[in-house]
N, C-alpha and C positions, 0 to 999 in steps of 0.2 A: 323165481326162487331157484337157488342151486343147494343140492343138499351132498355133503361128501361126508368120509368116517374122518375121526380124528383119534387120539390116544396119548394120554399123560405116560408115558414107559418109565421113565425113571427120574429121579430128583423129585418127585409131585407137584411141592410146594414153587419150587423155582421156577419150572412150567408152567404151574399154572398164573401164576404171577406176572409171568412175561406171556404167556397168549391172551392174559385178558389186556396187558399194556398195548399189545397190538391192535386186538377187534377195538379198543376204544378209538384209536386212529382215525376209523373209519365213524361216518353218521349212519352208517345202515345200520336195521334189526338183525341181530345174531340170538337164532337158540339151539342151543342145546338139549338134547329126547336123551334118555337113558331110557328103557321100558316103558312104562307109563306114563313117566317122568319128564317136564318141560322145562326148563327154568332158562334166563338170560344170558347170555353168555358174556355178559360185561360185570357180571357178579359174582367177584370170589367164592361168599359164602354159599349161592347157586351152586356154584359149581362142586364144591367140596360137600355137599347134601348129595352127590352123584356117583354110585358106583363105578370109580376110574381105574377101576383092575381089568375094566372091559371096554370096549372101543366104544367112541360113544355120536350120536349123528350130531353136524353142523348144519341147522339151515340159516341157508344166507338170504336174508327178504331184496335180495333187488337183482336186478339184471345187467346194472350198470359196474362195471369195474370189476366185474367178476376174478376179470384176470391177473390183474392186481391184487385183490384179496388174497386167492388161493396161492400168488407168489410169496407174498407176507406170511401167509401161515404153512406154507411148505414144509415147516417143521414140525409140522403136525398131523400131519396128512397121514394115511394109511394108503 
């Protein structure tokens, strides 16, 4: 498992929209921690339940293709 920060900074909606078109790309599990907080990260409405005025954790369930993930989501990265 790889875990990195990510962050919606600006436009919300349009980010988030296009990071979830991405992680769906992929067959691995993605979630998203906010505080206590876990939910999918191939779920809009997850994701928007999630205080995104603050940086929030990616864990990625696999080992495999890491590098490719993190290049895909590069624009999200912290």
């Amino acid at each position: 498992m790889k875990t990195v920060q990510i962050s919606f900074d600006t436009d919300t909606l349009a980010k988030v929209k296009s990071f979830v078109n991405e992680v769906t790309k992929f067959d691995n599990e993605f979630d998203l921690v906010s505080g206590r907080y876990v939910v999918d990260a191939k779920s809009i409405m997850g994701i928007f339940s999630l205080d995104l005025t603050k940086p929030i954790t990616l864990n990625i369930h696999t080992d495999e293709n890491v590098d490719k993930i993190l290049d895909t989501l590069k624009d999200y990265l912290i």
